[in-house]
N, C-alpha and C positions, 0 to 999 in steps of 0.2 A: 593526512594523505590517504586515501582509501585504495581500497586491496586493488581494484583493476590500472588504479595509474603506476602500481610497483612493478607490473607486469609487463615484458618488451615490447615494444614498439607492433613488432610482427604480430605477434600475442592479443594485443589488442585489437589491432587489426580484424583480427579472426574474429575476435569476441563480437565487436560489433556485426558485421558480416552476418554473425549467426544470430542474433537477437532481429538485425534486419530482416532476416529471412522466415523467424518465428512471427515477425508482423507481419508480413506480406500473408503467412499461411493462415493466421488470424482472420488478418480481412477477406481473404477469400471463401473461407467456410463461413464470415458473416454474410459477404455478396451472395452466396450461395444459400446460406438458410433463407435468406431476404425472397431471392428468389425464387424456391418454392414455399414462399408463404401463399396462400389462395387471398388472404384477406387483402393484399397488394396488388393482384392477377387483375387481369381485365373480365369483367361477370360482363354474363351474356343473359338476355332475358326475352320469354315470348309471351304471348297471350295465355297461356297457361291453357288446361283441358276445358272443354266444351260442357257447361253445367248440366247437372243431371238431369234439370227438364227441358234440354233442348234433344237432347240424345237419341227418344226414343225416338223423336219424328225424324230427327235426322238422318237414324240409320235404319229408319224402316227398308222394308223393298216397293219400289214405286209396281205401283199397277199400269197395263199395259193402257198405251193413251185411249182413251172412245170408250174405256170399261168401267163400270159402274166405280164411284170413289177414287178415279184415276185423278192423280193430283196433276194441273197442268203447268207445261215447257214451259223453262224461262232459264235465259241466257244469264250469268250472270258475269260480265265485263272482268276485266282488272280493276280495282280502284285506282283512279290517278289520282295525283300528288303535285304539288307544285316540289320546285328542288330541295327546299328546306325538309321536306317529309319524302322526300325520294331514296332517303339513305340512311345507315342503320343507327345515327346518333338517337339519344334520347334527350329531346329539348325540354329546359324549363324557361321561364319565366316571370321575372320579379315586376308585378304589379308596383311595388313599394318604392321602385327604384331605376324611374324612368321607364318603363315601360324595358328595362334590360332582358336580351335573350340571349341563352347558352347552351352547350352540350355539354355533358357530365362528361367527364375526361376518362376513366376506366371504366364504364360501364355504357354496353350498347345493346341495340335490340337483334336478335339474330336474324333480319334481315330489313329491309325496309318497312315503317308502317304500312305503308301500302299494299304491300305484298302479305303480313299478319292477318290485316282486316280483311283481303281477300280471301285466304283463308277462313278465314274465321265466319264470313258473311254464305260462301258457299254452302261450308257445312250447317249453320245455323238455319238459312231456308231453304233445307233440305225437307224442313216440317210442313212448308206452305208450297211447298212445286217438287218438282224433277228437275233442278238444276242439270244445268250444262255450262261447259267452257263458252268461252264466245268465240273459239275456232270449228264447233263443229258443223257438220252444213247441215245438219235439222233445221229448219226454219220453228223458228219460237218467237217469243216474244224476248226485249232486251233489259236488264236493268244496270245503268250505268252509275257508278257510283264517283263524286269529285269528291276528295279529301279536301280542308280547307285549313283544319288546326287539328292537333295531338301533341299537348304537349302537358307540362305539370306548372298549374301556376300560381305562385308564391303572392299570394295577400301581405304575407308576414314571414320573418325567420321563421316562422314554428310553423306557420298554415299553409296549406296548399291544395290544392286537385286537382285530379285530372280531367283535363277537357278536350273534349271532341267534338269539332264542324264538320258536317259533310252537307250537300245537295244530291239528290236520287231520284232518279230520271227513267223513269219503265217508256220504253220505246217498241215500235212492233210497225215492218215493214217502210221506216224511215219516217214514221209519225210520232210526233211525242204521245203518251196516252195520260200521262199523268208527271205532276213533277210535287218532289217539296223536300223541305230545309230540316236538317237537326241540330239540336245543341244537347249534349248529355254531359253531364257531372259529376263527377262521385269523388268524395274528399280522401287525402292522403292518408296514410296511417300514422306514417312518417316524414319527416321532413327533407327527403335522400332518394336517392334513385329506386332504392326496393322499394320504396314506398309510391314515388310515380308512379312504377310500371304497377303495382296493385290498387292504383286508382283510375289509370289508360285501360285497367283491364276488364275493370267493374264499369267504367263508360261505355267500350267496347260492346261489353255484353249486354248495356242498355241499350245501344243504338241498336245493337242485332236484333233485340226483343221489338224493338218500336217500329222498325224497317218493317220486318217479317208482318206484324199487327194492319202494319198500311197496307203492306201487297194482299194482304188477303180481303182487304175492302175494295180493289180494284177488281174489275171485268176487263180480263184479258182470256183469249184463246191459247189455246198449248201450239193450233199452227194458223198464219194468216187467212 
C-alpha cells in the first residue's frame, strides 16, 4: 500500500488538488515561454534597403526642370495587382505538384506586393527622372506598372526562386508612348519563406535595374 493511500480521505483530497494546481502552473509557464518564443511569432518581411548603386541617383537633388542635366517628370502610378498579390501573404508555388499554390502560414510581407514594389520602383527611378506620385497636378509623363506574378516557385522540395511578371506602360497626355513585358528570376537560398523573400527581393531589384535601363531609352518630355 503506498504512503498517500494511508492518508484520510480529506488528506488526499488536498494532495491531489495541489499537484493539480502545480500542473496547471506548469503548463501555463510552458504556454507562456511558447509564447514568447520569436521563432513561433509570425515574421514580417520587406524588400529590404535600396542597393548601393541605386542610391546615389536616387537620392541626388533633381535640377530645376529646363536646366542644363535636369532629369525629366515622370509620374509613377501605384502598381496594381490582381487579388491574389493585393495582400500581405507571401505565395509559393509547387511546380512538382500540380501546378499547387499557397501562403506560408506565419510569415507575411509587411504590406502588400504591390504596394513594396511601389516603393521600391519610386525610389529606384529616382536615378533616371524626377519621379512624382500620380496625384499631383504637374502634368508629366505616366508610368504604369500591372503586377502579374510574385511569388517563390518550387521546382523541387530543395529548389526554388523567386519570380516576378509585370507589363510597363509610360503614358503621356492619354497616349500610350511605349509598352513591354518582364520576367526576372533569382534562385532561393533556402527552401522557406526567408529564403523567398531574399529571392522576391533580388528579382525586385532586377526588375527595378531593367525598368529604369528601358525608360531611359524612351523620349518622353518632363511636360506635354
Amino acid at each position: 500500500m503506498s504512503r498517500t493511500s494511508r492518508l484520510p480521505r480529506s488528506m488526499q483530497r488536498a494532495a491531489a488538488a495541489g499537484s493539480a494546481w502545480l500542473a496547471a502552473l506548469a503548463l501555463g509557464a510552458l504556454l507562456a515561454a511558447c509564447a514568447s518564443n520569436p521563432a513561433i511569432n509570425e515574421a514580417r518581411y520587406d524588400l529590404g534597403l535600396q542597393s548601393s548603386q541605386e542610391a546615389p541617383g536616387a537620392q541626388a537633388a533633381p535640377a530645376a526642370p529646363g536646366a542644363p542635366g535636369a532629369r525629366p517628370l515622370l509620374k509613377v502610378l501605384a502598381v496594381s495587382a490582381p487579388p491574389p498579390l493585393d495582400n500581405d501573404g507571401i505565395l509559393y508555388r509547387m511546380n512538382f505538384d500540380s501546378q499547387r499554390t499557397a501562403r506560408y502560414a506565419n510569415s507575411r510581407w509587411t504590406m502588400s506586393p504591390a504596394r513594396l514594389l511601389t516603393e521600391r520602383l519610386r525610389t529606384s527611378l529616382g536615378a533616371h527622372a524626377t519621379v512624382l506620385a500620380g496625384g499631383d497636378a504637374v502634368q508629366a509623363p505616366m508610368l504604369k506598372v500591372e503586377l502579374y506574378e510574385f511569388e517563390q516557385v518550387f521546382e523541387s522540395p530543395t529548389q526554388s526562386a523567386g519570380v516576378l511578371a509585370a507589363r510597363a506602360t509610360l503614358m503621356q497626355g492619354g497616349r500610350v508612348l511605349a509598352q513591354r513585358s518582364f520576367a526576372t528570376r533569382a534562385p532561393a537560398p533556402t527552401p522557406d519563406a526567408a529564403g523567398g523573400v531574399r529571392a522576391l527581393q533580388a528579382a525586385s531589384d532586377d526588375f527595378a535595374n531593367q525598368l529604369g535601363a528601358w525608360l531611359s531609352t524612351q523620349s518622353f518630355a518632363g511636360t506635354p
